[in-house]
C-alpha beads as a LAMMPS data file, in Angstrom:
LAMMPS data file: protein, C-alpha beads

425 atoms
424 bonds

1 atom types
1 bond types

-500.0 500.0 xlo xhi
-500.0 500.0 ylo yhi
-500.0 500.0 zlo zhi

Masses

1 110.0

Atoms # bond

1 1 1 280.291 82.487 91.461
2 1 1 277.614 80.371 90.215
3 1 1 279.052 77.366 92.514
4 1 1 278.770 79.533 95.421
5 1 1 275.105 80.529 94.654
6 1 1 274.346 77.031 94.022
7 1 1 275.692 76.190 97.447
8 1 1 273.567 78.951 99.181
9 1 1 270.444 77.376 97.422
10 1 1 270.864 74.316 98.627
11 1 1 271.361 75.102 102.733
12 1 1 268.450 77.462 102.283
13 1 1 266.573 74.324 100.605
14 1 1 267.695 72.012 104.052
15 1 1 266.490 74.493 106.297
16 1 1 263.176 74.758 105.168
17 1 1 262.699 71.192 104.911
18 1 1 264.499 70.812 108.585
19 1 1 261.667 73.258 110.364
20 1 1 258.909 71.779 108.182
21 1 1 260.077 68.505 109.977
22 1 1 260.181 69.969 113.371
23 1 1 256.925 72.054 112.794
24 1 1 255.436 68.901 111.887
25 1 1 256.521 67.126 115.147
26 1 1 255.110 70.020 117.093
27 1 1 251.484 69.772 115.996
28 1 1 248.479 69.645 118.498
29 1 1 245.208 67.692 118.517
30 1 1 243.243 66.899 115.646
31 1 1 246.346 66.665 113.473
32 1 1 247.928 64.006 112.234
33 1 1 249.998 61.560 113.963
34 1 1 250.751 58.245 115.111
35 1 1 247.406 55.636 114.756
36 1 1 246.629 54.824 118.595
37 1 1 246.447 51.451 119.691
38 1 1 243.009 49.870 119.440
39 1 1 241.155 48.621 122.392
40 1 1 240.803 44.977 123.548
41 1 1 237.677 43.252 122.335
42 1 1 235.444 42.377 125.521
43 1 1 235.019 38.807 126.724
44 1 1 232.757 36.867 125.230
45 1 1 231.565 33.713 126.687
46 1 1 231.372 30.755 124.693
47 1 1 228.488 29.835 122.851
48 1 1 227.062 26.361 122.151
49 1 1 224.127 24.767 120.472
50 1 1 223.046 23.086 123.382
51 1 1 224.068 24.534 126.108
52 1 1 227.524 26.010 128.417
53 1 1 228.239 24.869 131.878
54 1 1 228.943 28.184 133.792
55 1 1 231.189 27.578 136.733
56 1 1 232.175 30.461 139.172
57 1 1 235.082 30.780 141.086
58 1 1 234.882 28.430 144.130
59 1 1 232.377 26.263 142.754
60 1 1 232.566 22.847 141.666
61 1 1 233.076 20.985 138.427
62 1 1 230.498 18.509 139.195
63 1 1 230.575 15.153 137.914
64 1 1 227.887 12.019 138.383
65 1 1 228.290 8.220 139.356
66 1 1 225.325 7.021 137.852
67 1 1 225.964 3.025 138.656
68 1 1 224.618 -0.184 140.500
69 1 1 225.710 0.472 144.185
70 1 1 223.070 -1.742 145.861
71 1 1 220.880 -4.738 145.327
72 1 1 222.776 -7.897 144.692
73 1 1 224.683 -6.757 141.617
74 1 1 226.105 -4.183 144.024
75 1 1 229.642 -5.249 143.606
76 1 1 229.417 -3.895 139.917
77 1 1 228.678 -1.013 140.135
78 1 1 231.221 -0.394 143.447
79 1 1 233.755 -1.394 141.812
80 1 1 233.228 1.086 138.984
81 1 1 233.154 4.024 141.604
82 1 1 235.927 3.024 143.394
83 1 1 237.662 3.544 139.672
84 1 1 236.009 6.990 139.414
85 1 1 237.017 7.745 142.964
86 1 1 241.107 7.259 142.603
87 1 1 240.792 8.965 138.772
88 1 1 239.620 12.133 141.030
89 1 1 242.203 11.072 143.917
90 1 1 244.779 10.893 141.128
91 1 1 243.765 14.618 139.334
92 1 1 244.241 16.011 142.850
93 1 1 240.855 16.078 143.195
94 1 1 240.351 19.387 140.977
95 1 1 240.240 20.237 137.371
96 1 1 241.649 23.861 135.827
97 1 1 241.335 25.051 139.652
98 1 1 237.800 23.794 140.240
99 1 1 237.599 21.187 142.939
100 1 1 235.731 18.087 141.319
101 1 1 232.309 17.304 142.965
102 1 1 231.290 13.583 142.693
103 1 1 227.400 12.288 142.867
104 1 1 226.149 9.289 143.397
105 1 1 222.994 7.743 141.934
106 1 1 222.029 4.400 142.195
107 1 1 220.331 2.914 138.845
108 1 1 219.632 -0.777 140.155
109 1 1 220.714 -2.421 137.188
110 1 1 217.145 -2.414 135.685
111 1 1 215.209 -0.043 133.705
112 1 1 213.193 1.465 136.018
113 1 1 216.153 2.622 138.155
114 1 1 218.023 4.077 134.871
115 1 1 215.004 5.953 134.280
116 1 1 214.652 7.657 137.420
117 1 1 218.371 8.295 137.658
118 1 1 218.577 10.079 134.587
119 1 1 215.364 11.954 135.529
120 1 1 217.341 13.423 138.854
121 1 1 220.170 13.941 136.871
122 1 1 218.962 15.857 134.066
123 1 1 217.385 18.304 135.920
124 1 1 221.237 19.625 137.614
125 1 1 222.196 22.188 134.854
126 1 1 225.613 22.188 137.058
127 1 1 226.112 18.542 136.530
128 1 1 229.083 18.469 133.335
129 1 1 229.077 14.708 132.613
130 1 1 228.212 11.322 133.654
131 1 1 230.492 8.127 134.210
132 1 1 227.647 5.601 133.975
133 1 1 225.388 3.415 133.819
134 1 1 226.379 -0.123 134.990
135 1 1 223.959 -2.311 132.941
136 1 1 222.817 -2.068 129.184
137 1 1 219.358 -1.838 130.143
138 1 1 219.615 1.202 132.478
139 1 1 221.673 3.298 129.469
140 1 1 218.708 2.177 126.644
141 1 1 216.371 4.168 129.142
142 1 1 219.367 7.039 130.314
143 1 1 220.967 8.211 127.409
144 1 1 218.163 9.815 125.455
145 1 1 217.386 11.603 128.767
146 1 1 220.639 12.416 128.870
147 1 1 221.128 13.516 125.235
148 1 1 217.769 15.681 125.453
149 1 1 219.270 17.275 128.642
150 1 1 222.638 18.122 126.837
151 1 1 224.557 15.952 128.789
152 1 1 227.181 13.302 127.929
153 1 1 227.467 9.912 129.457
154 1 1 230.757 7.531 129.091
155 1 1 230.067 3.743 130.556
156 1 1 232.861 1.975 132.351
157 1 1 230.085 -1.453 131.467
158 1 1 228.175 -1.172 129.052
159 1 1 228.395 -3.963 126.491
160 1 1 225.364 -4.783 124.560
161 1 1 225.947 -4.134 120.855
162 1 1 222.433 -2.153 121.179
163 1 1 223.875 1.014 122.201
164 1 1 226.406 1.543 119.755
165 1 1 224.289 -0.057 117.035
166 1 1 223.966 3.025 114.269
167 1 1 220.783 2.434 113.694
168 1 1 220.013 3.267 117.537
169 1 1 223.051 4.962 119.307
170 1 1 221.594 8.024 121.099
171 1 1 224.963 10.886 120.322
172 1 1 225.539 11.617 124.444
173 1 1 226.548 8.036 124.644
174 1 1 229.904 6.618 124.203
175 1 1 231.540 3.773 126.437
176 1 1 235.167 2.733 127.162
177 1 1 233.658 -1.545 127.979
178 1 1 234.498 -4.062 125.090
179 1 1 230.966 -4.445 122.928
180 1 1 230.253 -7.344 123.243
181 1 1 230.161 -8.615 119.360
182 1 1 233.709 -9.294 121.080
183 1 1 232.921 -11.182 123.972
184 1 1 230.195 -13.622 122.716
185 1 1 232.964 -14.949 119.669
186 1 1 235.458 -15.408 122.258
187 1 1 233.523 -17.288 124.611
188 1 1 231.922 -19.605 121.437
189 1 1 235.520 -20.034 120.229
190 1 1 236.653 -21.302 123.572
191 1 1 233.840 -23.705 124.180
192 1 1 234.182 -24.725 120.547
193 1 1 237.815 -25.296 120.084
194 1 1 239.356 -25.022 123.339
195 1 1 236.885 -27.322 125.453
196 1 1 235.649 -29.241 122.181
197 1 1 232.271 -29.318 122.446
198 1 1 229.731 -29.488 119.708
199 1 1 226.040 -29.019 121.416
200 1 1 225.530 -25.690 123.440
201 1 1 221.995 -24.180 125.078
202 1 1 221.730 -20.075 126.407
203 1 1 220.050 -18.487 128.951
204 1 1 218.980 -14.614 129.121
205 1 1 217.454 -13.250 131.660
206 1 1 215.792 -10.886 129.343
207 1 1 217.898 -7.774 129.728
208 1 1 219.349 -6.229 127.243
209 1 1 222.927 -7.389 128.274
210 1 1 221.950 -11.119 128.978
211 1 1 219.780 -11.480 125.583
212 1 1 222.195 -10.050 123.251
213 1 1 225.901 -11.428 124.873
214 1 1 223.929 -14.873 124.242
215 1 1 222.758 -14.168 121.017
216 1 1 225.919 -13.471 119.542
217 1 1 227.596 -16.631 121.649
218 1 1 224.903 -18.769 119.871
219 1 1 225.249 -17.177 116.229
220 1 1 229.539 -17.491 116.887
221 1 1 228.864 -21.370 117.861
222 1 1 226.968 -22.202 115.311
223 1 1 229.322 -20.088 112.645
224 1 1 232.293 -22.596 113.906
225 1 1 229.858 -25.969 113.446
226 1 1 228.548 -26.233 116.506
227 1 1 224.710 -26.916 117.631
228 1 1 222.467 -24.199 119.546
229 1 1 220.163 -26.993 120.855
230 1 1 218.036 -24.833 123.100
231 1 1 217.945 -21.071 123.765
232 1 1 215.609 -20.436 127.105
233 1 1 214.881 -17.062 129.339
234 1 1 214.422 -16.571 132.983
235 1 1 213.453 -14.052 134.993
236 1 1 215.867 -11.900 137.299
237 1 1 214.311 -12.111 140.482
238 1 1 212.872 -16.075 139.615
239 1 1 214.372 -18.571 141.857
240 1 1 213.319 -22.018 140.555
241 1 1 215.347 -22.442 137.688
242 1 1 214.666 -26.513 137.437
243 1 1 211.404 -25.881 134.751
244 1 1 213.811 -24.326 132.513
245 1 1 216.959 -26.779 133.458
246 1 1 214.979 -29.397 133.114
247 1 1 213.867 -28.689 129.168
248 1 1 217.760 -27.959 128.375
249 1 1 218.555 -31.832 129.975
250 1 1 216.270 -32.962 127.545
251 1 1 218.163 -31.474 124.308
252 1 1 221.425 -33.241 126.189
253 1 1 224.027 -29.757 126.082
254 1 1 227.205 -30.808 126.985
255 1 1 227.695 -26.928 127.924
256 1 1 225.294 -24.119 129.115
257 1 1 226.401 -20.577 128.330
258 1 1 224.364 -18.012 130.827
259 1 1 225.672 -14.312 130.520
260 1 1 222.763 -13.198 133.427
261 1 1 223.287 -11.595 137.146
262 1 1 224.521 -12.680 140.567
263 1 1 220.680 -13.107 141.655
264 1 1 219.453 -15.136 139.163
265 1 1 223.217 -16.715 137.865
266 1 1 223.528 -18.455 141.728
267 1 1 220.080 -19.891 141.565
268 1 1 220.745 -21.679 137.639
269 1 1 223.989 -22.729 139.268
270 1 1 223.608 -24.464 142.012
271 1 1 220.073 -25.922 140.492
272 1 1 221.503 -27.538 137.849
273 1 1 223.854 -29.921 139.857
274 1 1 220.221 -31.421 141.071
275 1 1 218.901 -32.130 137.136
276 1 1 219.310 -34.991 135.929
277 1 1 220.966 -35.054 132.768
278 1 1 223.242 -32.067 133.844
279 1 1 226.045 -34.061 135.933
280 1 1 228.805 -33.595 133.514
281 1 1 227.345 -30.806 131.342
282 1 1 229.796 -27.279 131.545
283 1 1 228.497 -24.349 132.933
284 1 1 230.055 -20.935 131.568
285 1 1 228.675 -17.271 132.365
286 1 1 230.436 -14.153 131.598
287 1 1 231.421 -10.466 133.083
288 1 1 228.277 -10.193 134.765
289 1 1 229.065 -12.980 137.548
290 1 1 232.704 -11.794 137.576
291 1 1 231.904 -10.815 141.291
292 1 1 232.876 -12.561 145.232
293 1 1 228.928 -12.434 145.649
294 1 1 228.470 -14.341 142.657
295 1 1 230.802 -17.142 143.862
296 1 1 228.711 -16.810 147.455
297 1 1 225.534 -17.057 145.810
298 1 1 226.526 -20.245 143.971
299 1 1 228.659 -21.584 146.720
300 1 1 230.688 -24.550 145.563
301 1 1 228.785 -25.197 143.025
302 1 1 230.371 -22.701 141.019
303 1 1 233.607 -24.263 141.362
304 1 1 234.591 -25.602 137.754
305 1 1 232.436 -23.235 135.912
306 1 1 233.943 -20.921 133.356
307 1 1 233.250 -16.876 132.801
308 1 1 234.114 -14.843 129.713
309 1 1 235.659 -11.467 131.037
310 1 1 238.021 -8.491 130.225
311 1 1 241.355 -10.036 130.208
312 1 1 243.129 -7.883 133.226
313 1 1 246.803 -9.506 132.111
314 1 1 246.729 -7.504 128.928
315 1 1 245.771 -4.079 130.761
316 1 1 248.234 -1.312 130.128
317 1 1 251.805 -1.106 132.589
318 1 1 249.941 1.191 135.318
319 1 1 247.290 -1.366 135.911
320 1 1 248.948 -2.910 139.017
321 1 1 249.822 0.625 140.569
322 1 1 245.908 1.161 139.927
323 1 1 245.307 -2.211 142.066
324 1 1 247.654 -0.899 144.833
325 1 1 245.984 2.195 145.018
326 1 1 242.493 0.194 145.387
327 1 1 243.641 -1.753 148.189
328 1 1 245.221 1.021 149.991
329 1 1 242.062 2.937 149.792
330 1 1 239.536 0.167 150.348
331 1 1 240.945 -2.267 152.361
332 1 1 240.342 -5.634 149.212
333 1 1 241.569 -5.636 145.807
334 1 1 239.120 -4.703 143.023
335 1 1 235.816 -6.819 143.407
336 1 1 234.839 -7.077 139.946
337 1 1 235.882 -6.435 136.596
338 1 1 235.073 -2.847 135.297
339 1 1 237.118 -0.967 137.987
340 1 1 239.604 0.177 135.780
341 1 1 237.244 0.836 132.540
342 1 1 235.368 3.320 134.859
343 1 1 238.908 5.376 136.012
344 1 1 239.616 5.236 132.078
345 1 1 236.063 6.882 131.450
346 1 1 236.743 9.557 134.331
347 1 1 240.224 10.256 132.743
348 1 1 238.912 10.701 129.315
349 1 1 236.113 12.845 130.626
350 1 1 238.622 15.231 132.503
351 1 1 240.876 15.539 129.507
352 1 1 238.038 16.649 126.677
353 1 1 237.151 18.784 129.992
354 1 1 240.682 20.731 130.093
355 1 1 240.331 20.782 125.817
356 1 1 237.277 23.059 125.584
357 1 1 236.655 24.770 128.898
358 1 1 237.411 28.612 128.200
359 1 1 238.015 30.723 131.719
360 1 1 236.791 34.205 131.944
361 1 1 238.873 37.501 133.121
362 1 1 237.065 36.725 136.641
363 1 1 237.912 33.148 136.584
364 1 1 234.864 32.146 135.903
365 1 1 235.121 28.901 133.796
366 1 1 232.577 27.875 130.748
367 1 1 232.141 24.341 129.490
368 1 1 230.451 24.382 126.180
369 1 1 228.396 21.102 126.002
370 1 1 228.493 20.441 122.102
371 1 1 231.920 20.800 122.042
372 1 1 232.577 18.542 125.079
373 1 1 230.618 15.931 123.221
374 1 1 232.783 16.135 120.005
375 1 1 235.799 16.154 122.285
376 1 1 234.958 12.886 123.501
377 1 1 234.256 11.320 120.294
378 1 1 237.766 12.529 118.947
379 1 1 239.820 10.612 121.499
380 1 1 242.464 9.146 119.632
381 1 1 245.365 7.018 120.962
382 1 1 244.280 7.615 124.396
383 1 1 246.556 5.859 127.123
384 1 1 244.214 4.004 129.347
385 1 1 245.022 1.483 131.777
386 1 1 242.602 -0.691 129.892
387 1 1 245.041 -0.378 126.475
388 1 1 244.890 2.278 123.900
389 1 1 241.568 3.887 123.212
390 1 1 239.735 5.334 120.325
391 1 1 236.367 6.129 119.741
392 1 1 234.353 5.567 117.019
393 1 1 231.610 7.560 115.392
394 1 1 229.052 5.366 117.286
395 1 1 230.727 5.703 120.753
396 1 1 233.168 2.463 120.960
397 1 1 235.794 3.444 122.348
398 1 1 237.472 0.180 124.476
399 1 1 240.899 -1.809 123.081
400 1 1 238.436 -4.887 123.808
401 1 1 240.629 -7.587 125.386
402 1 1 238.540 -10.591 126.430
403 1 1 239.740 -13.599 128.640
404 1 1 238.454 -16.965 129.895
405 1 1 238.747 -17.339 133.616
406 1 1 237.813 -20.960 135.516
407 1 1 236.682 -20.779 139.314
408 1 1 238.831 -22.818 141.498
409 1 1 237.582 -22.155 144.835
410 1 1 234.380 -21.064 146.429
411 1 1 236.100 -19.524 149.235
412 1 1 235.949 -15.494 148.379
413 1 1 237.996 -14.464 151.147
414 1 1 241.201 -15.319 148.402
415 1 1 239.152 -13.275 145.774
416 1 1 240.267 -12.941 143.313
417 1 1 243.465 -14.649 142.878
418 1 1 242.865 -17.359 144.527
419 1 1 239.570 -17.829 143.323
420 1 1 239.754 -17.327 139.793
421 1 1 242.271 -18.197 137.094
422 1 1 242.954 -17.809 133.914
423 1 1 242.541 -20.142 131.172
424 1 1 241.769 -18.336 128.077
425 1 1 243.860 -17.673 125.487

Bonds

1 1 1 2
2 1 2 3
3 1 3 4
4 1 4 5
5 1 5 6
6 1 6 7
7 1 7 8
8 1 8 9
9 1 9 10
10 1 10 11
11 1 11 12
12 1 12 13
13 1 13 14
14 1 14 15
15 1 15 16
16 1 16 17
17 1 17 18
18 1 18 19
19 1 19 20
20 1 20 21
21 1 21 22
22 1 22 23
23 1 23 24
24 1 24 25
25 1 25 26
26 1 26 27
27 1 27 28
28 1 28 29
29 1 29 30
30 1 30 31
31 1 31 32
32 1 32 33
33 1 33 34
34 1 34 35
35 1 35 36
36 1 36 37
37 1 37 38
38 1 38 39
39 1 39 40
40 1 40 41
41 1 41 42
42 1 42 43
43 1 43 44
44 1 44 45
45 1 45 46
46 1 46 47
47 1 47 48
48 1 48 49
49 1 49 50
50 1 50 51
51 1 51 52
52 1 52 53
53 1 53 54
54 1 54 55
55 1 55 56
56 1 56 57
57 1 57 58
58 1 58 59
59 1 59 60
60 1 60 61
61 1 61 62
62 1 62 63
63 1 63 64
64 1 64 65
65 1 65 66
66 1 66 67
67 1 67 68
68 1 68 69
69 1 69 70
70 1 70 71
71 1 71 72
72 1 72 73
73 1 73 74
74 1 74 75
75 1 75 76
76 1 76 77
77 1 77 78
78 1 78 79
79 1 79 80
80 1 80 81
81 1 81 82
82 1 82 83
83 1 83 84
84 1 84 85
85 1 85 86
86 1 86 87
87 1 87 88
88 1 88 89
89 1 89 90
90 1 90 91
91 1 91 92
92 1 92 93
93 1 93 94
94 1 94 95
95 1 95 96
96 1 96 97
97 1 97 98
98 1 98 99
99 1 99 100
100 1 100 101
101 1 101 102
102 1 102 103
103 1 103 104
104 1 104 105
105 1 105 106
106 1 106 107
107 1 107 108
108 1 108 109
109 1 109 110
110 1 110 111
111 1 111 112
112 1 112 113
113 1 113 114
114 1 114 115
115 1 115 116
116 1 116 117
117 1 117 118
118 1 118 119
119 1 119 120
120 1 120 121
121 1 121 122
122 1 122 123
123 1 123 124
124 1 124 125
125 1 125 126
126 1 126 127
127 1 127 128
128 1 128 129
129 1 129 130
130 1 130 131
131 1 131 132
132 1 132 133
133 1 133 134
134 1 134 135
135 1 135 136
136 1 136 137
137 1 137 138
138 1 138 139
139 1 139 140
140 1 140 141
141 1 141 142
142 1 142 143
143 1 143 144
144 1 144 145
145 1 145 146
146 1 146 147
147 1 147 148
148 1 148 149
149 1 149 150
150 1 150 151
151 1 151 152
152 1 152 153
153 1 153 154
154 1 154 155
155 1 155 156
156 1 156 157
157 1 157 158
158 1 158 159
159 1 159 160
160 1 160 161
161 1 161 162
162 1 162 163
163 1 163 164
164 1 164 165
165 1 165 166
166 1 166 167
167 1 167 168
168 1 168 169
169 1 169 170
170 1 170 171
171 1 171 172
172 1 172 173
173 1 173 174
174 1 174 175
175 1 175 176
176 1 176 177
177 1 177 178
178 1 178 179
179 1 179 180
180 1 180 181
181 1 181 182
182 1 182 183
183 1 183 184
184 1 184 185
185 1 185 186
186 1 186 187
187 1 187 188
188 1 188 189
189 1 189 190
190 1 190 191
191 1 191 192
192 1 192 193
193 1 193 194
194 1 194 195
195 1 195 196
196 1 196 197
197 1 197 198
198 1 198 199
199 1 199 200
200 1 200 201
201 1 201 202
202 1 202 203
203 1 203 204
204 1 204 205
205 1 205 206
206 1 206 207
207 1 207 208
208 1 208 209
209 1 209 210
210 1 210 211
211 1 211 212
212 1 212 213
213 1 213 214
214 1 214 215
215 1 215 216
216 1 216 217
217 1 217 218
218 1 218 219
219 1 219 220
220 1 220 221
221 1 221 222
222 1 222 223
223 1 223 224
224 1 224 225
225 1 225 226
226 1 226 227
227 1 227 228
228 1 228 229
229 1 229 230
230 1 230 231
231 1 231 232
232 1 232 233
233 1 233 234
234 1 234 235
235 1 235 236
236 1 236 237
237 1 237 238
238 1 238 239
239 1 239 240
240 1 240 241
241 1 241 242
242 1 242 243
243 1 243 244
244 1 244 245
245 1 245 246
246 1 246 247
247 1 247 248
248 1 248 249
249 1 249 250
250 1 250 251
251 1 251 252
252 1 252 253
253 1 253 254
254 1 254 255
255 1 255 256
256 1 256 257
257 1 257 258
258 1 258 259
259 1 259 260
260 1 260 261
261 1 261 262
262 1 262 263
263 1 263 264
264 1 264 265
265 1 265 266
266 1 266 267
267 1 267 268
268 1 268 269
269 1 269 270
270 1 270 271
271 1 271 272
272 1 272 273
273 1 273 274
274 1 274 275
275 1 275 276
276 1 276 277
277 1 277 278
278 1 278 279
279 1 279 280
280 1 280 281
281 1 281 282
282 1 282 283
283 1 283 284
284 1 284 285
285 1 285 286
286 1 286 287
287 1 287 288
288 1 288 289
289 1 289 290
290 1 290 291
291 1 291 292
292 1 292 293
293 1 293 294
294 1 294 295
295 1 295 296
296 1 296 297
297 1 297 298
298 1 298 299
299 1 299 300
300 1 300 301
301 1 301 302
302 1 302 303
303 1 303 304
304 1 304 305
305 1 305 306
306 1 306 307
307 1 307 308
308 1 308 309
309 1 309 310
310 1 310 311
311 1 311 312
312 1 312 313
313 1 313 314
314 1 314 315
315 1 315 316
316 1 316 317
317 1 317 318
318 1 318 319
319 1 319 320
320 1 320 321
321 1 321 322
322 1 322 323
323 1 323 324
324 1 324 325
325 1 325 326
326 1 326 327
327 1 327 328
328 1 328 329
329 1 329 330
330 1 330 331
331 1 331 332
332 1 332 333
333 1 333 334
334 1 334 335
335 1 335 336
336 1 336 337
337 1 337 338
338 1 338 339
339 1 339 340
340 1 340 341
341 1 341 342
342 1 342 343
343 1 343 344
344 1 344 345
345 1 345 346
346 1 346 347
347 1 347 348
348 1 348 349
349 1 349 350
350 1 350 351
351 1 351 352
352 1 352 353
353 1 353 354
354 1 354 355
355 1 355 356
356 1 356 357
357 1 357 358
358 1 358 359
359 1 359 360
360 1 360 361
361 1 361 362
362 1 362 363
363 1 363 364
364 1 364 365
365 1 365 366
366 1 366 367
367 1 367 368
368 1 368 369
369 1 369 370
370 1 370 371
371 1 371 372
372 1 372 373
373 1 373 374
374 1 374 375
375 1 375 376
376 1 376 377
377 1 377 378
378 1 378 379
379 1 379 380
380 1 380 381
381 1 381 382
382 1 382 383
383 1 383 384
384 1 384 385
385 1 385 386
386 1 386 387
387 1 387 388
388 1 388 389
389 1 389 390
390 1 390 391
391 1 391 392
392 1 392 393
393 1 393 394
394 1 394 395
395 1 395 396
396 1 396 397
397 1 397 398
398 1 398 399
399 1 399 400
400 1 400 401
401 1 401 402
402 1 402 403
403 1 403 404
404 1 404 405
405 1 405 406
406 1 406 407
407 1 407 408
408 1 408 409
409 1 409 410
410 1 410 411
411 1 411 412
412 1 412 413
413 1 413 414
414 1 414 415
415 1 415 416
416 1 416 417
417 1 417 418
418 1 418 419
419 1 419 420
420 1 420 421
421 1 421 422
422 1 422 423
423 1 423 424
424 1 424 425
């Protein structure tokens, strides 16, 4: 009996707590139930201390050339687009959807023309970056522009120790060219122990590159026993060198080391074959002369003469699919020596690009300058055809390799293989 009562207890007990259940289930609005889903937070754009790049659908991501392209160092700065050019031919020409836009600015390779380049571009708040400038003396006067404007500038040629010096690097400035702390030891090691001499004289032609390449050769000479028996200046549009030839006969060189331009670097050449004193002296320039209108300018008496250069044999496996892309698109192979620094500098540019852009529900892509900047400086291990780049905290970011090439011929229509050759290390 009491089992049975038990029994009827408990199935009353279940049914209550089945329709409390199903009651439950059944309840309207305003009681409780499942949580609902919260709503998607709203796009926010990016911000960024100094600015964001807003680009719309359609529109361009622009980009700026800001090199030598005429004047008789011409052939620099060319060359250095034509690297920028076949980096955009080889991104399809477009970036995260965004067809790539390409200016042009001449700077002149002077001062004056840096300054009013920067000036043009720092007043396009569409412009994203700048590949540039060709000379050290245009980026002293560009890159504070630059920085003030939020920009960023890489430099395919750059070398003067100046502008990554800490004590005066400007932050929107980084380069992917060798510093040249690296070039001015090679070249004084080759004249030193290579072509044995003791007694060395400079030339500058007081631009920043010029003066401080030939500083360091003379410091690097002297470090390895050798004797700096004049340093002398000219000017880059003087054309009687013989004054200044004739004081370095009289200190008896046996070579001259002149790191100037094509202008000025034809007029010491071919001058000093009519000093007397000079006849057997060696003549050596560097990067700056690495040019076919150099080799015009000095005609054959430029034949014999040494320059200190990036060492193109040590660039990276795609180097010679670079130079067949050059001479497929231009009709000569690469006519001077920073073409491939400048597509590494584009390359670099477009990657920190695709790291920080963010892209809006309506396409509409945002470039946050500060953080461009910062993705810049932390390129690490970054496979250029130049070699293996990383930048420092002061904007140095080349694998500096640095050759000695002789010139054989004054006949440019071989250039450059069969006017230049290797003979260093």
């Amino acid at each position: 009996m009491r089992a049975r009562r038990a029994l009827s207890i408990s199935l009353v007990l279940a049914f209550i707590l089945a329709l409390g259940a199903a009651c439950q289930q059944a309840e309207g609005p305003g009681q409780a139930g499942p949580s609902p889903t919260p709503a998607a937070p709203a796009f926010q754009p990016p911000q960024d201390e100094i600015g964001v790049v807003e680009i719309k659908p359609g529109e361009p991501i622009v980009l700026a050339g800001a090199l030598v392209i005429a004047g008789p160092d011409a052939a620099l700065g060319t060359d250095s687009m034509r690297g920028i050019e076949i980096a955009i031919d080889d991104l399809g020409g477009e970036l995260l959807g965004h067809k790539i836009e390409l200016i042009k600015e001449d700077t002149g390779c002077n001062p004056e023309g840096g300054q009013a380049a920067a000036t043009k571009l720092a007043a396009n708040p569409k412009l994203v970056a700048i590949v540039g400038t060709s000379c050290s003396s245009e980026a002293r006067v560009m890159a504070p522009v630059i920085n003030d404007a939020g920009m960023v500038m890489v430099s395919p040629s750059n070398t003067a120790p100046d502008l990554t010096d800490p004590t005066k690097h400007v932050e929107a400035y980084l380069r992917t060219a060798h510093n040249d702390k690296v070039q001015g030891k090679v070249a004084a090691e080759f004249a030193f122990n290579f072509l044995k001499v003791k007694k060395a004289a400079t030339i500058h032609d007081g631009s920043l590159y010029a003066e401080q390449l030939a500083n360091v050769f003379a410091e690097e000479f002297k470090k390895l026993g050798g004797e700096v028996v004049a340093q002398e200046a000219v000017g880059p549009d003087d054309t009687d060198m013989r004054p200044v030839l004739t004081r370095i006969a009289t200190q008896q060189p046996e070579i001259i080391y002149y790191p100037i331009f094509t202008k000025a670097g034809g007029f010491v050449t071919r001058q000093s074959k009519e000093i007397r004193g000079l006849e057997n002296v060696k003549l050596m320039g560097a990067d700056g002369l690495f040019s076919p209108d150099f080799v015009e300018a000095a005609g054959d008496a430029a034949v014999g003469m040494y320059l200190s250069s990036p060492d193109v044999t040590a660039f990276g496996s795609g180097y010679q699919d670079f130079v067949a892309k050059y001479e497929k698109k231009y009709g000569e192979k690469p006519i001077s020596i920073f073409h491939a620094h400048a597509y590494d500098a584009t390359m670099m540019i477009a990657e920190a690009i695709e790291k920080v852009a963010v892209e809006g529900p309506d396409g509409t892509l945002y470039i946050p300058r500060k953080a461009l900047r910062q993705a810049l400086y932390e390129t690490a291990n970054f496979q250029g055809l130049t070699g293996n780049l990383t930048c420092d905290e002061n904007g140095d970011c080349a694998d500096p390799k640095i050759a000695v090439y002789e010139i054989v011929s004054a006949d440019t229509s071989g250039w450059p293989d069969q006017v230049v050759k290797k003979v260093y290390p």
